[in-house]
N, C-alpha and C positions, 0 to 999 in steps of 0.2 A: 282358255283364251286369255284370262286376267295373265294369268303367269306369264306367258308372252309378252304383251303389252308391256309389264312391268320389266320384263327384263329388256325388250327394246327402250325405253324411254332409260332404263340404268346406261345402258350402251351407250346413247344417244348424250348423255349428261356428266359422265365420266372421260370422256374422248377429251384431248387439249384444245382438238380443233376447235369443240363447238364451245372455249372458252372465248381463244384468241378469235373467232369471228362477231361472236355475241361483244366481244369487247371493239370490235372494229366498227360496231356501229354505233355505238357511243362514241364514238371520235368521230364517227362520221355528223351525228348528230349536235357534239360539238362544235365541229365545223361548219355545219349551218347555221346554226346560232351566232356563230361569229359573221358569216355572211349577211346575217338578217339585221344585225348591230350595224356594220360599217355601211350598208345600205340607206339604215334608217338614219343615222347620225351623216350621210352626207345629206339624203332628203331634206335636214332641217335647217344645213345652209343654202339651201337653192332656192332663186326666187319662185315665185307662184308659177308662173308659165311653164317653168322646168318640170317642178313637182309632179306635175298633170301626167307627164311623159314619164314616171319612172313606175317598175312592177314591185309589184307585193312582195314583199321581205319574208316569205317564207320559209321557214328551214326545211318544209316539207321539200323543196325544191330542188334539195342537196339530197337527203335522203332515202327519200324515194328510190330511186334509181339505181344506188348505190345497196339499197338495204332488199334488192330484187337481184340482184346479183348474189350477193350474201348467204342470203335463207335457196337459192340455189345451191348454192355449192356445199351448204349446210343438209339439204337435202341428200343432194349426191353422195357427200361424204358418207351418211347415213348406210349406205349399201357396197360404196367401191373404197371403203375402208377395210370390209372383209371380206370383197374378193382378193385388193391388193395384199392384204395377210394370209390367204390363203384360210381366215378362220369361218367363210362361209361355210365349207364343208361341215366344220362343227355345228354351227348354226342351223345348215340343214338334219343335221341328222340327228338334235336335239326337238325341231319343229318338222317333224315330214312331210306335212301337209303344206304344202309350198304359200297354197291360197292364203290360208290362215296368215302364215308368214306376210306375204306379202300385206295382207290388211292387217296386220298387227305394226307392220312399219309407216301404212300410209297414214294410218292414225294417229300414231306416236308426231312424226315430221307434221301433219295438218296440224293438230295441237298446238306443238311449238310454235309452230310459225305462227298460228293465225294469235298467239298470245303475244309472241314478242313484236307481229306485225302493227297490232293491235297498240302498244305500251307504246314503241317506238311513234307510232303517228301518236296519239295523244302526247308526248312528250312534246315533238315536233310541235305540235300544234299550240301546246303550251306554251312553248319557248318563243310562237312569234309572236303570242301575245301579249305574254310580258316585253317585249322587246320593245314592240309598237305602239305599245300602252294604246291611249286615245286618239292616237294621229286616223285621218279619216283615210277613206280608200284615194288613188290606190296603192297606198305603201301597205296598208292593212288589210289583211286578204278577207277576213271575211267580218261584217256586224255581229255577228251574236253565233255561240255553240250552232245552234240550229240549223243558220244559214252551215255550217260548214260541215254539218254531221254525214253528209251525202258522200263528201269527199274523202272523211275520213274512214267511213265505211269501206267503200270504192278502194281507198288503199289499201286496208286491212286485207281487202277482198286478195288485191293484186298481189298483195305478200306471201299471201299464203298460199292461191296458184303457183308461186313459184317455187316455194319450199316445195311442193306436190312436182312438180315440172321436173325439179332437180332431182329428184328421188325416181320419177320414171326414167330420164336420161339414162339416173346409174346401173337401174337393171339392165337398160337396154346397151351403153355402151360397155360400162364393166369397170371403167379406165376414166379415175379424177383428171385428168387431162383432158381427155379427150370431150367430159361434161363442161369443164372450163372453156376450152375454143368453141364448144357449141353456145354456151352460154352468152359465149364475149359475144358472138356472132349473131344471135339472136335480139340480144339487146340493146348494142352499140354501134355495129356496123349494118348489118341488115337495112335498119329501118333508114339510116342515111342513103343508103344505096338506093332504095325501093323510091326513093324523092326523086331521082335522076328520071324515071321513068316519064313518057309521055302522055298527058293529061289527058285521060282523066282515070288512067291508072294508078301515077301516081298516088293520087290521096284514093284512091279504092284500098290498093295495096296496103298502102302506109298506115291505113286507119285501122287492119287486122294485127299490125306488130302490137306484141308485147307493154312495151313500155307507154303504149297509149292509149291502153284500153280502158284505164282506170280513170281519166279525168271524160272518157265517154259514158261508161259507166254512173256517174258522178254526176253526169248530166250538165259541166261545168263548163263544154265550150259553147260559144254560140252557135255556131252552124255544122255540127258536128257530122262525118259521115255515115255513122252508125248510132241508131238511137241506144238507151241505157239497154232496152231489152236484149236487142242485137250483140251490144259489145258483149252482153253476161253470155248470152250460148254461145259466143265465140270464145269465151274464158272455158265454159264447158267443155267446149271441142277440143281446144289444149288440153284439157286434164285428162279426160275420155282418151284419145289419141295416144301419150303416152305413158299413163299406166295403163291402156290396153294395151300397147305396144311392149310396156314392161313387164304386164304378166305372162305373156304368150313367149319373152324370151327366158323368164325363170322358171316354165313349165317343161321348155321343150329343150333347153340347153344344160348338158351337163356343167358341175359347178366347177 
């Protein structure tokens, strides 16, 4: 089983993609830090009363979102690189034992991700603090490490479900495309749609998407519709769902 591991995680590390993605999030993370600066630097000309009314200059705010997409597709890649090469077959009949296989890649991808989900929000989280310096809330998202470690858990958490997420897809669809539009659709359009619905569906629904499970988790909004406990089995159930979903198609489908 090491040899496995090791040669998925070589796969996984050698590949360009998962250069030019790992690099896309540093720009993305860049980009929020620029957001967090022109933020914080108009905050300091506006009078008091303005102040009151502007959000926290976090870079996590850019990030996030963008860096769940990413470790998605990072995942996917992981698997619909060698069906699209056709070098699955090798792969298979190097590792026969599919299961193995299979947990040999959802380890490798959990790893990664929850490492660079991990770095990327500490970074984020760095970057609005330097940014913010001592200015009070609420340009300054949070008082102290402590107060913010829930959230930045919470996010690691969400990164890494989605490395996993993208890695079930690809078993199950086969096709970087087609984990792409399920992707965009799950984490950008979906949940705007699911708003349109009539109360008090709407935030029932809405409060199961993806992209908001992690500030419930986090326990960060006020009146939130799922408590932290709730949002985690519902992160569960995504995960469960489709790497069950993606071992039952790598068991029972020729490669």
């Amino acid at each position: 089983m090491t040899d496995v591991l090791v040669s998925e995680f070589l796969k996984l590390r050698t590949v360009r993609s998962t250069t030019y993605l790992l690099l896309s999030l540093v720009l993305t993370l860049a980009a929020g830090a620029l957001v967090s600066y022109l933020m914080t630097a108009d905050y300091d000309v506006q009078p008091p009363d303005v102040q009151v009314r502007f959000g926290a200059a976090d870079p996590g705010m850019v990030v996030l979102p963008f860096g769940q997409f990413v470790l998605g597709v990072l995942g996917a890649l992981a698997v619909t690189s060698e069906y699209g090469s056709g070098m699955i077959r090798t792969a298979l009949v190097s590792v026969p034992r599919r299961k193995s296989f299979l947990l040999a890649k959802t380890a490798v991808v959990g790893g990664v991700s929850a490492v660079v989900g991990a770095a990327i929000t500490l970074l984020a989280y760095a970057a609005g603090e330097l940014i913010t310096g001592d200015r009070p809330k609420p340009i300054s998202a949070y008082d102290s490490f402590a107060e913010a470690a829930p959230t930045l858990l919470a996010n690691t958490a969400s990164l890494t479900l989605l490395g996993l997420f993208g890695l079930g897809l690809g078993f199950l669809l086969r096709s970087t495309a087609g984990v792409l539009v399920t992707l965009c659709g799950l984490l950008f359009v979906i949940p705007g749609i699911s708003l349109l619905l009539p109360s008090p569906w709407d935030d029932r629904v809405y409060s199961v998407m993806l992209p908001v499970l992690a500030p419930q988790l986090a326990g960060e909004l006020a009146d939130p519709p799922l408590s932290p406990a709730a949002a985690a089995l519902v992160m569960v159930a995504y995960l469960v769902s489709v790497l069950g979903g993606g071992m039952v198609a790598l068991l029972r489908r020729d490669a």
